[in-house]
N, C-alpha and C positions, 0 to 999 in steps of 0.2 A: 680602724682595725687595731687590737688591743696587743700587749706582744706575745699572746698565749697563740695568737694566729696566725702569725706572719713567720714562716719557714720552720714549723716545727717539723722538719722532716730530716731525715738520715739514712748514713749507710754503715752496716755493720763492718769494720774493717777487719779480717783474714788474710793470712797468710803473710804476717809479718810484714807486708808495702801497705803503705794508706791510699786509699780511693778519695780525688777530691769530692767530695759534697759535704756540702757546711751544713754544720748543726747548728741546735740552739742547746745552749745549756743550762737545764734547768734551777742547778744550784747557784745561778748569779741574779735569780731572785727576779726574771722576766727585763734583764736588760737583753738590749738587741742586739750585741758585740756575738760574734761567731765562736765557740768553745773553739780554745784552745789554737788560735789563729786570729790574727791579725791582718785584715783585708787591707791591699792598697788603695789610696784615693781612688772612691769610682767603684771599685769591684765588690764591697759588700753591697750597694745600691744596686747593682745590676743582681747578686746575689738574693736580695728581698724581693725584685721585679717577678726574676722566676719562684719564687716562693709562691708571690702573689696569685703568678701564672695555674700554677699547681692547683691551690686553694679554689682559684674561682672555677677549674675543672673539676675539683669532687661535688663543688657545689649544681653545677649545669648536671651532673653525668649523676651522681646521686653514687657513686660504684670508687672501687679502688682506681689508682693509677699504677701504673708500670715504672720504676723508675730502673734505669741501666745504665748502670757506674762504669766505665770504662779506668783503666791504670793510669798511673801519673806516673809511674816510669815507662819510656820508648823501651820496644822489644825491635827487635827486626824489621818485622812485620806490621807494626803498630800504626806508623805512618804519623799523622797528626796526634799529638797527647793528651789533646783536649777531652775533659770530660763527655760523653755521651749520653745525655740527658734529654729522656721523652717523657712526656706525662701524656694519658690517653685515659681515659674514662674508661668502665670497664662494667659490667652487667652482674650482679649477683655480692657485688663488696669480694671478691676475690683477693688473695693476695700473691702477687704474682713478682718475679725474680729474673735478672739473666745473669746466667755465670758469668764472669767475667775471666778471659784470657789469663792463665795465669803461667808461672814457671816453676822447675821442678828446682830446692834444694839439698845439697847432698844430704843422705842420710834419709828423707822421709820419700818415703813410695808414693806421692800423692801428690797431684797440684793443689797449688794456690788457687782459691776461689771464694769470692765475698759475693753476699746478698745484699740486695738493694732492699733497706725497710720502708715498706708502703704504707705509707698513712689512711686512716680509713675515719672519715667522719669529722667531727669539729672539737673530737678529742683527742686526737691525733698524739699530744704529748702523754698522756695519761696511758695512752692503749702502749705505748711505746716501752715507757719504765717498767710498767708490767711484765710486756714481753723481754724487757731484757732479764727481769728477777728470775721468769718461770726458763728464760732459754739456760741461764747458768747452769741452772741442775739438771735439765735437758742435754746440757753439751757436756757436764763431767759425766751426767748417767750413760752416756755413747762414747766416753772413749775409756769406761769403765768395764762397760759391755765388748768393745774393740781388743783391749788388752785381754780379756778373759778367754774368748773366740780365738783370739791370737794364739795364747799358751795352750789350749786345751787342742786344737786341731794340731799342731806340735805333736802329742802325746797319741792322739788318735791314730794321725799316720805312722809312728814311731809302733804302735801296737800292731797295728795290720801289717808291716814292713816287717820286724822282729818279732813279736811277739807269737804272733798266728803264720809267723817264716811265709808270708805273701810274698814271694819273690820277684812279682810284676810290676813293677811300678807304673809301666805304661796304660794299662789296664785301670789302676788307680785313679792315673791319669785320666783317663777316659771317662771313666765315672763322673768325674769332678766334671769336666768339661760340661758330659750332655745334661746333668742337672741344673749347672750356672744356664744352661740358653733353655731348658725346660721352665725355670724360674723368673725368669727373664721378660719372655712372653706370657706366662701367667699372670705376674705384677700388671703388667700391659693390661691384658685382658679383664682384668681387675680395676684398670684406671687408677692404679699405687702410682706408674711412670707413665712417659710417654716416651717413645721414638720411632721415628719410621722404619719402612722394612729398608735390609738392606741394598745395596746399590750395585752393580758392580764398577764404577770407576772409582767409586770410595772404599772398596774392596782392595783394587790396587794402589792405592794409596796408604793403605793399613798394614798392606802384605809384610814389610820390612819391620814393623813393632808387632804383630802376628808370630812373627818367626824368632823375635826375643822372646815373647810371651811363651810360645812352647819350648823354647829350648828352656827358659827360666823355671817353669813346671816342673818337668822333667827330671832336669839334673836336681833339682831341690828334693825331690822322690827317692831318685835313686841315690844318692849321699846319703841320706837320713837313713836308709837301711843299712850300711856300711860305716854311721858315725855316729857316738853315742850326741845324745840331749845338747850334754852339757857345750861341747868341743863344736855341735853342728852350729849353736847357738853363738860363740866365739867367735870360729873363722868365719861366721859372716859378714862381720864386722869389716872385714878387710873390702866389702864392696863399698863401703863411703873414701876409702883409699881409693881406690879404682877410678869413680866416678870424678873426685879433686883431678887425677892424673889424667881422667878424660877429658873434662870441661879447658883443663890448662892447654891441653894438646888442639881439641876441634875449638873450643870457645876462645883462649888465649885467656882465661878468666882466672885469676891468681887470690885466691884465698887468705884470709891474714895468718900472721905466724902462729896466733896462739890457736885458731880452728887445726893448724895443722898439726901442731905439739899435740893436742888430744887425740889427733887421729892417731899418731906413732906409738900414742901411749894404749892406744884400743889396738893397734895392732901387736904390739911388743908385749901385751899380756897375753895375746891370742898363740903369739908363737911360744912363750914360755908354757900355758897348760898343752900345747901342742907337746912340746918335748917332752913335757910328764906325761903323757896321756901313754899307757901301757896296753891300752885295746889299739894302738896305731894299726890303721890298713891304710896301703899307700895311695891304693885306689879310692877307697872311701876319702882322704883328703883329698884326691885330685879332684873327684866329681864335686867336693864343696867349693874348690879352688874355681874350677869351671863353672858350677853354678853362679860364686861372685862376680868372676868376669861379663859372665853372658845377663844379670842381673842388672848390672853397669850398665852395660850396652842398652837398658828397655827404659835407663831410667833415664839414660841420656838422648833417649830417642822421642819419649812418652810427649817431650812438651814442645816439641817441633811439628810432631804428628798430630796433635792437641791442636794447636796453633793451626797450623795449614788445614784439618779437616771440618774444624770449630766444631765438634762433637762432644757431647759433655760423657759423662763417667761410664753411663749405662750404655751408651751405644758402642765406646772404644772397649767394653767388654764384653758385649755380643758379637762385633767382627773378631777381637781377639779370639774367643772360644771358636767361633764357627769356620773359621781360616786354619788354624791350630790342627780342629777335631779331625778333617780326612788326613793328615801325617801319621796322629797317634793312633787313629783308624788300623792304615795301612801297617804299623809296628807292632800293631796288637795281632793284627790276623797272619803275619808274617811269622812271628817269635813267639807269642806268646797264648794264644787262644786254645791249643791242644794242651798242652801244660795246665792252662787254668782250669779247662773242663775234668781235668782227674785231679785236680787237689781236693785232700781229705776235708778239710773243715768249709769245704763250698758254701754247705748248707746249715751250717753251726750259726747258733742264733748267736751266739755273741761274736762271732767274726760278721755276723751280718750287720749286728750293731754300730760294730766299729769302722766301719767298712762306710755305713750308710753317713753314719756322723762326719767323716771325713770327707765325705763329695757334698754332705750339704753347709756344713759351716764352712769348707772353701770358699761357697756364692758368700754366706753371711757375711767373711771378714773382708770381702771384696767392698761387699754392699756398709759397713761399718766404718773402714776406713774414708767411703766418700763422706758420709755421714760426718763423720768424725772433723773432718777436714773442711767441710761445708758449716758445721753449725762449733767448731771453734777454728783455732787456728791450727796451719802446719807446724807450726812450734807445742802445741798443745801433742798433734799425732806425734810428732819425732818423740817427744818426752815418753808419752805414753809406749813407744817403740820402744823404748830406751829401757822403760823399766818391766815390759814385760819380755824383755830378752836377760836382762838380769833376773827375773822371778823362775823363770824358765831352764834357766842355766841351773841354777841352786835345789830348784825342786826336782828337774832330774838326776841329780846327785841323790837324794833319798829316794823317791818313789823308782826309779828305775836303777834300784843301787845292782842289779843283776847283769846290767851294760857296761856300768863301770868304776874301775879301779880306782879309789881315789888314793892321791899322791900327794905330797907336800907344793911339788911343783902345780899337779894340777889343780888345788886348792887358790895356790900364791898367784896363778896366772889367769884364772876366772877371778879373781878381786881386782888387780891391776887394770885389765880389759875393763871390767865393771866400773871401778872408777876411771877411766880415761870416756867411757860415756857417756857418764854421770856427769862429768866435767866439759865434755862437749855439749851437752844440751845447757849447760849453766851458759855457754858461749853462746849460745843461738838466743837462747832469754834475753842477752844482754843486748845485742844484734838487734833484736824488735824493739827493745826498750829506746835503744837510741834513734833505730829510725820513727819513731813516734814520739818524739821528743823534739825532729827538726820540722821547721815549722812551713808546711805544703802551701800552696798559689791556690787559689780554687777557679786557675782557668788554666 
């Protein structure tokens, strides 16, 4: 066996932790030594064994194999840390993945989750360099696509809210909801996804991140109509505050000084364009202030319920909407459904437009961020967070200069927030660099 064939196999590593499985690396010119690791006596041998193992199964089976990386850091739950590694022949050359458990950190909406790369055939290295050339511009084109969806639903709900004076947000609400599970089961029905139909004791089990999830909607709704672009986009910031102060409180999980110093400084530019901010409504900040809190609470929730339910992205967002949808149901037909039926622009095609944009690029930035998150990393989504909350801030300073006042303070206080960001995501870069730097067991 030549060394182009012995263990040419890997796993794409996300979300900032490395997954053990040993590569080979091609630029040492087909020595057998593992990239970027150094095996103890004994465990690269037992490492080529299952290589071998692999190989003579594409060979018998003619099909792809399955490989399932399991974390090298213990969670709670985790139990043994040991890699989880199956090879299984497979019918058709498929290439098939399992998420791997991952956890939430502050600042990005999104777990951690890495793909196991399947080798397919006796080229296994070649198909491989390929697929990592064409995934690069596949994973910056999705979280180019991510940021843009991001900012532009921003503007959309901002126009239906204000603009066309939509005063319902629950109604909004709703919209969004019953299209995300209209789209959902379509994808399905399509064979885009799979997931099975829902359960109910996975139902109650979802109930507690269900009921972030709609309070998190909501108040994000209704602040947006009571606070301009720029300021909604600021005091958001204050939920990566929240969530430090939560994890320290329920996890005991203590942060380093410099992550924290960018947070004070994301915050302390947030309350400085607060103070300049001359459109101030006390309500409209409270409902942002509430939105961040209740924000906190879904992102500190997401990866315990993630964990305990092992549901991947698509199903924790069909129970989210569908558990959600009879509250905002009940809100709409209660307050708000005689009002909507005599609002003047009902039938106005450009409120309809706006209207429609807004409940379907909701599902897209849901369905983008998994994306995003799945085919690069959570440091890639945060970054990408980072700067379309900065693009976003600045461009509703011009295109919606009819919301608001700009001031020296509020100018001085969207920069400061802006770089105290900028300078948190330089902290989280550095955070991966190093732990991909220290050198993992591959048992």
């Amino acid at each position: 066996m030549g060394d182009d064939e012995r263990g040419r196999w890997g796993a794409t590593t996300t979300g900032g932790g490395t997954y053990a499985d040993p590569v080979v690396d091609d630029k040492m010119g087909g020595n057998s030594a593992l990239a970027n690791r150094e095996a103890p006596q004994g465990e690269e041998e037992r490492a080529l064994a299952a290589a071998v193992a692999r190989q003579n199964a594409l060979a018998s089976g003619g099909g792809a194999m399955t490989v399932a990386v399991g974390p090298t850091e213990a969670s709670p739950n985790d139990g043994d840390n040991k890699p989880q590694d199956t090879a299984a022949p497979r019918d058709g050359g498929e290439k098939q993945a399992r998420l791997a458990p991952g956890d939430y950190e502050p600042g990005v909406g999104a777990s951690k989750v890495a793909y196991a790369a399947v080798p397919q055939g006796s080229t296994v290295g070649a198909a491989a360099s390929a697929g990592n050339k064409t995934g690069s511009w596949t994973g910056l084109l999705v979280a180019v696509v991510y940021g843009t969806i991001s900012i532009a639903i921003t503007f959309f709900n901002k126009a239906v809210l204000s603009h066309y004076d939509f005063k319902w947000s629950n109604t909004l609400t709703l919209g969004q909801m019953s299209l995300a599970i209209a789209f959902l089961f379509t994808m399905r029905a399509f064979k885009l996804i799979n997931f099975p139909n829902p359960t109910v004791p996975t139902a109650k089990t979802m109930s507690p991140l269900a009921l972030f999830f709609g309070g998190m909607v909501v108040t994000g709704l209704a602040a947006l109509r009571f606070v301009n672009i720029p300021i909604y986009n600021t005091l958001r910031r204050l939920t990566t505050l929240m969530v430090i102060v939560g994890e320290f409180v329920i996890l005991h999980k203590v942060v380093p000084i410099d992550e924290i110093a960018s947070v004070i400084i994301m915050v302390g530019g947030a309350f400085v364009a607060g103070y300049g901010d001359l459109t101030f409504t006390f309500f409209g900040y409270s409902l942002t202030f509430l939105n961040c809190l209740v924000t906190a609470g879904y992102l500190l929730c997401i990866a315990r319920i993630k964990e305990k339910t092992k549901k991947n992205e698509f199903e924790m967002m069909l129970y989210n909407n569908i558990l959600s949808l009879p509250l905002i149901l009940v809100l709409v037909l209660m307050f708000e459904l005689k009002e909507v039926l005599n609002y003047p622009y009902l039938f106005d095609l450009g409120f309809i437009f706006c209207f429609t944009m807004s409940a379907v690029q909701a599902f897209f930035l849901n369905y983008f961020i998994f994306l995003c998150s799945t085919m690069n990393s959570p440091l890639t989504t945060s970054v990408t967070g980072q700067i379309k909350a900065i693009a976003g801030s600045f461009l509703g300073l011009v295109i919606l200069d009819a919301d608001v006042v700009v001031t020296f303070l509020l100018v001085a206080g969207l920069i400061v927030s802006s770089g105290g960001s900028i300078y948190y995501g330089w902290i989280k870069y550095q955070q991966q660099q190093a732990r991909q730097r220290q050198p993992k067991s591959l048992v």
